[in-house]
VEXDREN-2710 file (C-alpha; in Angstrom, 1 decimal):
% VEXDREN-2710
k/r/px/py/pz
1/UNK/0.0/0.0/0.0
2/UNK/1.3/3.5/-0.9
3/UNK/2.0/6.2/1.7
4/UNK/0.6/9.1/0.0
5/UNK/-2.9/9.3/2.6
6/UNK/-0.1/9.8/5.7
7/UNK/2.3/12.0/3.7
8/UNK/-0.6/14.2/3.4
9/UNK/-2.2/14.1/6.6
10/UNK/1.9/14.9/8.2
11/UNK/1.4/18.1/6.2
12/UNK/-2.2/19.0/8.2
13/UNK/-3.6/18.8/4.6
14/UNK/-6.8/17.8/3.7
15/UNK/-7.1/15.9/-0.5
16/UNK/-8.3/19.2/-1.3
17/UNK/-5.4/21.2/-0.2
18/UNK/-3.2/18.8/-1.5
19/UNK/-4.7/19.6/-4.9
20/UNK/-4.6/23.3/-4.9
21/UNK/-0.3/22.5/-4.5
22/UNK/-0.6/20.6/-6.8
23/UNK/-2.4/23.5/-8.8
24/UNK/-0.3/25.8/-7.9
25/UNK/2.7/23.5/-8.5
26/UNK/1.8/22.1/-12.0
27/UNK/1.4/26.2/-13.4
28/UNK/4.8/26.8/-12.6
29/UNK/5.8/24.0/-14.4
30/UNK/4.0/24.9/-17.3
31/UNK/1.5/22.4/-17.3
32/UNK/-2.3/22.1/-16.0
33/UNK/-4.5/20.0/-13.9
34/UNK/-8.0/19.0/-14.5
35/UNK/-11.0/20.7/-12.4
36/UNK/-10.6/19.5/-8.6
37/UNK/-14.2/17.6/-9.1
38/UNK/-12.3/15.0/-11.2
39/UNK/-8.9/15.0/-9.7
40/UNK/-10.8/14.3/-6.3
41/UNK/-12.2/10.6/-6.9
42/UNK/-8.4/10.4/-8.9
43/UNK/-6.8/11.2/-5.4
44/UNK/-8.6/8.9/-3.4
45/UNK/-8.0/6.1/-6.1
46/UNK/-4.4/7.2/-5.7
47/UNK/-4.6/6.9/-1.4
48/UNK/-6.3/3.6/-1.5
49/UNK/-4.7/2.1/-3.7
50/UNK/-6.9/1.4/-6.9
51/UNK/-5.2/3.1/-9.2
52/UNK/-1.5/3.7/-9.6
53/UNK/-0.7/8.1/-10.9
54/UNK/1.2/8.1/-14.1
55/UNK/4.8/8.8/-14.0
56/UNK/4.4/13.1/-14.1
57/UNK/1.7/13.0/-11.1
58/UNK/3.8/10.7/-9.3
59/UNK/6.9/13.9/-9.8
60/UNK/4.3/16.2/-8.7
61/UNK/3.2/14.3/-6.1
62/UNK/6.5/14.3/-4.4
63/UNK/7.4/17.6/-5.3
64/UNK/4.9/19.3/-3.2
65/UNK/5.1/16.7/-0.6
66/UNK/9.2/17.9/-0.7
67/UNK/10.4/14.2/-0.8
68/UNK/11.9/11.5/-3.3
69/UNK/8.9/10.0/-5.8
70/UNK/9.8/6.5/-4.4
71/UNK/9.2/8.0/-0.6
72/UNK/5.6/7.8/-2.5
73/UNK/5.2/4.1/-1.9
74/UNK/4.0/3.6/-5.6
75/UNK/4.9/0.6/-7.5
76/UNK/7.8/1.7/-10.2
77/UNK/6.8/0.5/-13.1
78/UNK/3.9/2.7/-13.5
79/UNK/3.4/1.9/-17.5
80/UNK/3.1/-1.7/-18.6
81/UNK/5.9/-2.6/-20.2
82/UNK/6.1/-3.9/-23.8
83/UNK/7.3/-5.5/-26.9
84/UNK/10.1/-2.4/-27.7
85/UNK/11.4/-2.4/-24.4
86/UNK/11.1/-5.9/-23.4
87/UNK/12.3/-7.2/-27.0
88/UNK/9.6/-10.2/-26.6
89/UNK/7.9/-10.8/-29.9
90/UNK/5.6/-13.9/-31.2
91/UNK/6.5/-15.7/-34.4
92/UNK/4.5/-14.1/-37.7
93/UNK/3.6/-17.6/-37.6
94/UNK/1.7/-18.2/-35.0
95/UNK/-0.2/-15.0/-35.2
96/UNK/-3.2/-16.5/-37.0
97/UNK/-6.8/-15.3/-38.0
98/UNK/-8.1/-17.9/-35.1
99/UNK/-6.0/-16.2/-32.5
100/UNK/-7.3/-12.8/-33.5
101/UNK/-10.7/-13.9/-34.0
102/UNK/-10.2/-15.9/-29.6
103/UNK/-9.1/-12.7/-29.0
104/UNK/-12.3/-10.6/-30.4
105/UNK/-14.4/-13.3/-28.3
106/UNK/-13.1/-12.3/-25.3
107/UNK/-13.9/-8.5/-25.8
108/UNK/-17.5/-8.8/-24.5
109/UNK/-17.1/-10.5/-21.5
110/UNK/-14.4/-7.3/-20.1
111/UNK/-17.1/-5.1/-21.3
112/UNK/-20.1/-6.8/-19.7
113/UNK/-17.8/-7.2/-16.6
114/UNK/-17.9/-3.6/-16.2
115/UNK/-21.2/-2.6/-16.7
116/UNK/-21.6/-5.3/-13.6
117/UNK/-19.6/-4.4/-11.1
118/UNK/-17.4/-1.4/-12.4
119/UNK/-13.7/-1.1/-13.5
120/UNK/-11.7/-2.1/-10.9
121/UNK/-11.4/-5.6/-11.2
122/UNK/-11.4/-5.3/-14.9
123/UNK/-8.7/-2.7/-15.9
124/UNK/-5.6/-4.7/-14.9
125/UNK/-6.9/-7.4/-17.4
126/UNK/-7.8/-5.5/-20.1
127/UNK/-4.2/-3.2/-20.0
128/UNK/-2.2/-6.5/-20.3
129/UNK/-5.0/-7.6/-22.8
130/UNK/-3.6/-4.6/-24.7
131/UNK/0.0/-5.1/-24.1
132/UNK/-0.2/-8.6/-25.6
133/UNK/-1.7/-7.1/-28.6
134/UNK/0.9/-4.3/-29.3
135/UNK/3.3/-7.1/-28.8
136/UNK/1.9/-9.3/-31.5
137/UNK/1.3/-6.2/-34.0
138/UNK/4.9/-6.0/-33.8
139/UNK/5.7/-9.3/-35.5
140/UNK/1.8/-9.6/-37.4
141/UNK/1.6/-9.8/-41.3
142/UNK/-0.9/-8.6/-43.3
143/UNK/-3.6/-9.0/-43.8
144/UNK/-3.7/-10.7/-40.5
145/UNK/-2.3/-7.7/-39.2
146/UNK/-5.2/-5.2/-39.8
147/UNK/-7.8/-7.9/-38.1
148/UNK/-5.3/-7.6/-35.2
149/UNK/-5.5/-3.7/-35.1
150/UNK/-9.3/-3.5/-35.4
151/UNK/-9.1/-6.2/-32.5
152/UNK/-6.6/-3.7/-30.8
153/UNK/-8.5/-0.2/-31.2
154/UNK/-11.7/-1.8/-29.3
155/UNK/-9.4/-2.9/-26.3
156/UNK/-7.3/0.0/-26.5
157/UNK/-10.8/1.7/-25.9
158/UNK/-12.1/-0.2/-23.5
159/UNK/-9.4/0.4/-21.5
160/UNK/-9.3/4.5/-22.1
161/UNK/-13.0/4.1/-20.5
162/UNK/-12.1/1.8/-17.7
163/UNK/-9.1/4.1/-16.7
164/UNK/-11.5/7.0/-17.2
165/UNK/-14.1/5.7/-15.1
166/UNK/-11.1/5.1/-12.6
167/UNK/-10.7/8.7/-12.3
168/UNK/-7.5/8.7/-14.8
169/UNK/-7.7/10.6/-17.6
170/UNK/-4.7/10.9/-18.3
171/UNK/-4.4/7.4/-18.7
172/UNK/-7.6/7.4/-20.6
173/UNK/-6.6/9.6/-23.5
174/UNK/-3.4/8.2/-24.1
175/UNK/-5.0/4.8/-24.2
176/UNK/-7.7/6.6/-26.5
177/UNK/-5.1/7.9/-28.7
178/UNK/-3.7/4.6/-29.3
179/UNK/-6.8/3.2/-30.2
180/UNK/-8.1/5.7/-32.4
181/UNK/-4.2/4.9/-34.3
182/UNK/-5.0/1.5/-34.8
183/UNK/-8.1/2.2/-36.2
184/UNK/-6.6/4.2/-38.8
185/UNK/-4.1/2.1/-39.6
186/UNK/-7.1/-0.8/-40.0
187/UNK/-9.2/1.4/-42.0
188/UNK/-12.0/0.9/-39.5
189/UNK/-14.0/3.7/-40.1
190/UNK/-16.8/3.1/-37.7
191/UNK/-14.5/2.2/-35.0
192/UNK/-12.6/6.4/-35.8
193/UNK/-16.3/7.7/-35.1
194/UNK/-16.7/6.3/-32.0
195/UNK/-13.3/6.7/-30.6
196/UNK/-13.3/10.7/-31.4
197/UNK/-17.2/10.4/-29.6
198/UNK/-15.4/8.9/-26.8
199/UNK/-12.5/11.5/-26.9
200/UNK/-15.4/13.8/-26.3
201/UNK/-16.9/12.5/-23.1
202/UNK/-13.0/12.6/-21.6
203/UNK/-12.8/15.8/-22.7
204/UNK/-16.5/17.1/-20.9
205/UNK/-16.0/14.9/-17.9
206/UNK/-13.0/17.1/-17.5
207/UNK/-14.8/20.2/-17.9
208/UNK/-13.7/20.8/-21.2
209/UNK/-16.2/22.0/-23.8
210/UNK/-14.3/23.3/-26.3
211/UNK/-12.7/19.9/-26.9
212/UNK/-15.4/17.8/-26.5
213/UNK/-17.9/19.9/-28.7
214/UNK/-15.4/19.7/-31.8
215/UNK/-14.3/16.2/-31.1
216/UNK/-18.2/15.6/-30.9
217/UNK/-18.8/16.7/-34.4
218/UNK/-15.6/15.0/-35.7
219/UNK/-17.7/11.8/-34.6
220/UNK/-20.6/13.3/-36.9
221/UNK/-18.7/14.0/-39.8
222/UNK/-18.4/11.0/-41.4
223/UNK/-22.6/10.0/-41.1
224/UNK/-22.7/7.2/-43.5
225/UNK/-20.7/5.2/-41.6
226/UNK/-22.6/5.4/-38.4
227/UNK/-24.7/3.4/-36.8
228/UNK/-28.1/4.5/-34.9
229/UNK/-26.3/3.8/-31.8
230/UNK/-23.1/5.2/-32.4
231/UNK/-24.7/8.5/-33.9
232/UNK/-26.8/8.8/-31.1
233/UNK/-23.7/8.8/-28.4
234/UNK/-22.0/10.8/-30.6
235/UNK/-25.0/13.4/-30.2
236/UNK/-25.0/12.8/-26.0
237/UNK/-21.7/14.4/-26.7
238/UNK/-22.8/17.3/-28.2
239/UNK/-25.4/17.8/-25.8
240/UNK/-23.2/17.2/-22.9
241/UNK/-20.9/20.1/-24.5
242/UNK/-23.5/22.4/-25.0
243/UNK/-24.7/22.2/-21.2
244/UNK/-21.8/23.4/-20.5
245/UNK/-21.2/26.1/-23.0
246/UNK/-25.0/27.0/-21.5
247/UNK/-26.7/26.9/-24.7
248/UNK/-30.4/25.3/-24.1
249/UNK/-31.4/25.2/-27.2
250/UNK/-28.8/23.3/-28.6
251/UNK/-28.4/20.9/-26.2
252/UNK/-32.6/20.8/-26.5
253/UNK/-32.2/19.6/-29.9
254/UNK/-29.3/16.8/-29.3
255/UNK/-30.9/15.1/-27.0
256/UNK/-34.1/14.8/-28.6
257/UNK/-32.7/14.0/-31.7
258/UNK/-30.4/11.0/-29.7
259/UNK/-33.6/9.8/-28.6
260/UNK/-35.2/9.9/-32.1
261/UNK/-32.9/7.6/-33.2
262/UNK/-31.2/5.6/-30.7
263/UNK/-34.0/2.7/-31.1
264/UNK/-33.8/2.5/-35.2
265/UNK/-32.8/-0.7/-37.0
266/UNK/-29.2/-0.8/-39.0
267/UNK/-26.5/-2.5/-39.0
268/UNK/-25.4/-4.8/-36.1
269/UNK/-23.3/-2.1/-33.7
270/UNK/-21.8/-4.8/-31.0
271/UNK/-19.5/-2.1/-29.1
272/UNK/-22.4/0.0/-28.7
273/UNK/-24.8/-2.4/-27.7
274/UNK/-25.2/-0.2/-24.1
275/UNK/-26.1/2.7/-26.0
276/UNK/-29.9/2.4/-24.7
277/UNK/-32.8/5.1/-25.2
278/UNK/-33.0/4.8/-21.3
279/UNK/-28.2/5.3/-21.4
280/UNK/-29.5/8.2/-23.3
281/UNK/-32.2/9.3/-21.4
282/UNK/-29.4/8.8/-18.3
283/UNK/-26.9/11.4/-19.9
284/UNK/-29.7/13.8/-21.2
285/UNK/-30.7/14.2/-17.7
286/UNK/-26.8/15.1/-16.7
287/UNK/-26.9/17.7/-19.0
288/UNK/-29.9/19.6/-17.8
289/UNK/-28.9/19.3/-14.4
290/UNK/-26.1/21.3/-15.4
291/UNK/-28.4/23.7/-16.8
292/UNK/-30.1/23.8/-13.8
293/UNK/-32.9/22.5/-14.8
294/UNK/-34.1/19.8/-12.6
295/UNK/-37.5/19.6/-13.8
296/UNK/-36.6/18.0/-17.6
297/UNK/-33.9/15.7/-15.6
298/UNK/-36.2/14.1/-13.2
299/UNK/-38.4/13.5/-16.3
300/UNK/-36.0/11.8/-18.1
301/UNK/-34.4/10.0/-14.9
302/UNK/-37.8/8.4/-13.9
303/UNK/-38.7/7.2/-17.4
304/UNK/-35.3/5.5/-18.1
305/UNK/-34.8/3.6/-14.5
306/UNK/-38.5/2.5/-14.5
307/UNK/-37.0/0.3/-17.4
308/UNK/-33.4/-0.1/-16.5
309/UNK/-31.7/-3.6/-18.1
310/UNK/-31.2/-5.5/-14.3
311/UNK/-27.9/-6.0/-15.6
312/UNK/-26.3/-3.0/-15.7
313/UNK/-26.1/-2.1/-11.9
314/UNK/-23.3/0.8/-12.8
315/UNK/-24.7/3.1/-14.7
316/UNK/-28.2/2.7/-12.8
317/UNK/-26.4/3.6/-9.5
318/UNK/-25.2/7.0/-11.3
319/UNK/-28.9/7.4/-12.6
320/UNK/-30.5/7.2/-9.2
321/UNK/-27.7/9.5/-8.0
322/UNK/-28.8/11.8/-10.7
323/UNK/-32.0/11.7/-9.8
324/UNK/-31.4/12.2/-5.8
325/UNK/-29.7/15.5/-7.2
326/UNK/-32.6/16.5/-9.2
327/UNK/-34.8/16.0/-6.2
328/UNK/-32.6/18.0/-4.1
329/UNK/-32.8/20.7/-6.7
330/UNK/-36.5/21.0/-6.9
331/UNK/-36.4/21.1/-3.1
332/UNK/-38.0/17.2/-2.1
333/UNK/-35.7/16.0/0.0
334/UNK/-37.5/13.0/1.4
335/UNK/-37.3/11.3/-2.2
336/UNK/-33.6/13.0/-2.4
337/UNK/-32.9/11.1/0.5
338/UNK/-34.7/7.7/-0.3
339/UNK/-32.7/7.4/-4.2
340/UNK/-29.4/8.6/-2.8
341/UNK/-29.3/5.9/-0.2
342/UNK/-30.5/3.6/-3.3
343/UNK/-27.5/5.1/-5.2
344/UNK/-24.9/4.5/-2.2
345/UNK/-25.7/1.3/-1.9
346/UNK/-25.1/0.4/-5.8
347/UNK/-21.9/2.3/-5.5
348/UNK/-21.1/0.0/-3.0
349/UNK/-21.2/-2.8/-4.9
350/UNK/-20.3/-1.3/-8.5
351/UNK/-17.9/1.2/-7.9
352/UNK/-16.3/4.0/-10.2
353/UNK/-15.4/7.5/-10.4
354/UNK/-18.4/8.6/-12.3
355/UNK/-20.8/7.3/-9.3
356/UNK/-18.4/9.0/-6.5
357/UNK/-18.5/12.4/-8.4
358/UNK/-22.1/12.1/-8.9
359/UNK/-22.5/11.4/-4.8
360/UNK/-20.1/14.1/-4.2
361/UNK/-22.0/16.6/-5.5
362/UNK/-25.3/14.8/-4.2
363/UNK/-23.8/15.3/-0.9
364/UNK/-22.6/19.3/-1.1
365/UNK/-26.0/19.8/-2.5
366/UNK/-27.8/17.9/0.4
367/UNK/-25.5/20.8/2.8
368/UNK/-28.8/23.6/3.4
369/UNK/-30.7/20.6/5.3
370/UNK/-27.2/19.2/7.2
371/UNK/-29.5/19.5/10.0
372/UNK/-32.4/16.9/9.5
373/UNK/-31.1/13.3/11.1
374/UNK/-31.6/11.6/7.5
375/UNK/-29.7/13.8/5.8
376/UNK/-27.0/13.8/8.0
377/UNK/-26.6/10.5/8.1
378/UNK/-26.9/10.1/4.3
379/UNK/-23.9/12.4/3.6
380/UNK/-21.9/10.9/6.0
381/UNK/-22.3/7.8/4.4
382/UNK/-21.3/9.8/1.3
383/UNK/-18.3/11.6/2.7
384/UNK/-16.9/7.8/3.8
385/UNK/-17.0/6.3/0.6
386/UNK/-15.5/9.1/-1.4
END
């Protein structure tokens, strides 16, 4: 276990202070941080132990802390390694089209492992999933070789979520980036769609719009290759950067038009088979309570977990958070109360960063009424899981 939780507490600081040093630290260094609502589930990842900081926080890290990075109590090898600097490579040979084809099998089971029980017993897996695969590219012939990278860019992907749904975006773009490589290299021109549409949603769950509005319509531009599905996530993005640009109107008009067509026949979309009219209802809602507008949440909040798939416990636990917020927002506490303890207790089970944040700001919303014995309670439950 790392030491990073007593380094800070020696200092009298609390995760918060720690990240305004960090803040303060990283601008003279030339660089930036993201917004302190996602580097906070990221820093209690890092204190207990889910999730290891890439090699520059770890240098911060021990910068501001004035000690050595291995006084950190990190493991060293912070990046996998792989084929380049371990020289291991697999015989051309023995890189066949049933070995790609094993390893495509094995996608969906990582993937419906998440939407289960979250990302933390799935990342490790799925990063030395992808390390085997860069490995074999290395030696790979076409046009075995292009399967191999199509394989790649969905694993690559999966694992830029996972990481992201960690609290690690850093990790999560530079996974993304090497997925959206390999699915140039392949040609796969659905598979560039949806990794720009995912580039988006790192880019607004770090609070930036800019990004995630053009990456958004990158997704868009090439319509004749998308799917229903895929078209209407890549329109969640655009409604998600619109909230929070502020513009109503447009983000009106994505969402409704995600909705429109989230449910229509095409081709079979298999990495988008969670993209749901109630997923879309889920992240429509998101974005109007950032409008602050509680009212068209709730709506959408009630009508998509009154038909939730039973399996996906993950994203319903950051639904019913959602909707606890929008109750608090419109002022009804007693159902505020009832869906965040419904919300806790799936984050309990299915944890990720997404359903802390969510609960996080649950709880700081939940502060005006500190005072009544069920909302105490309730956010101190909060404040100990985050």
């Amino acid at each position: 276990m790392n030491r990073l939780a007593e380094l800070r507490q020696a200092h009298g600081w609390s995760q918060q202070k720690l990240y305004l040093e960090m803040a303060k630290q990283a601008q003279i260094d030339g660089q930036a941080l993201p917004a302190w609502t996602s580097m906070k589930p990221r820093i209690s990842f890092w204190e207990n132990g889910k999730v290891v900081p890439e090699a520059p926080r770890q240098r911060l890290l021990a910068t501001v802390l004035q000690i050595e990075v291995h006084e950190l109590g990190f493991d060293e090898t912070v990046t996998p390694p792989t084929a380049a600097t371990t020289g291991s490579t697999v015989p051309s040979a023995a890189i066949t089209p049933e070995l790609v084809r094993h390893l495509g099998s094995m996608f969906s089971s990582f993937a419906e492992t998440d939407r289960m029980i979250g990302p933390r017993m799935v990342l490790d897996v799925v990063r030395a999933q992808c390390q085997m695969i860069e490995t074999l590219c290395v030696s790979a012939r076409q046009p075995v070789r292009d399967e191999l990278l199509k394989v790649g860019a969905h694993y690559f992907e999966l694992g830029g979520w996972l990481a992201q749904d960690s609290g690690d975006f850093e990790t999560a773009g530079s996974l993304s980036s090497k997925a959206l490589d390999m699915a140039y290299q392949s040609g796969d021109t659905w598979m560039i769609s949806y990794t720009f549409m995912r580039r988006s949603n790192i880019a607004t769950d770090n609070g930036n719009a800019a990004d995630g509005l053009s990456l958004a319509h990158a997704a868009l531009r090439d319509g004749v290759h998308l799917g229903p599905k895929l078209a209407a996530l890549s329109l969640r993005q655009l409604a998600n950067a619109q909230s929070l640009l502020g513009d109503e109107k447009a983000c009106s008009r994505a969402i409704d038009e995600a909705l429109e067509i989230v449910d229509e026949t095409g081709d079979p979309e298999p990495f988008a088979n969670y993209c749901t009219s109630q997923y879309v209802q889920m992240e429509g809602a998101s974005a109007w309570l950032r409008l602050g507008r509680p009212d068209r949440a709730a709506t959408l909040l009630t009508s998509a977990l009154d038909t939730w798939p039973s399996g996906d416990q993950r994203d319903r636990g950051i639904g019913v958070a959602r909707l606890a917020t929008a109750h608090t927002l419109a002022g009804d506490i007693d159902a505020a109360c009832e869906a965040g303890r419904d919300a806790l207790s799936i984050a309990n089970t299915a944890p990720s960063a997404r359903a802390i944040s969510e609960l996080s700001r649950l709880r700081n919303r939940l502060t005006p009424w500190r005072r009544i014995r069920e909302v105490a309670e309730l956010t101190d439950q909060i404040r100990t899981l985050t």
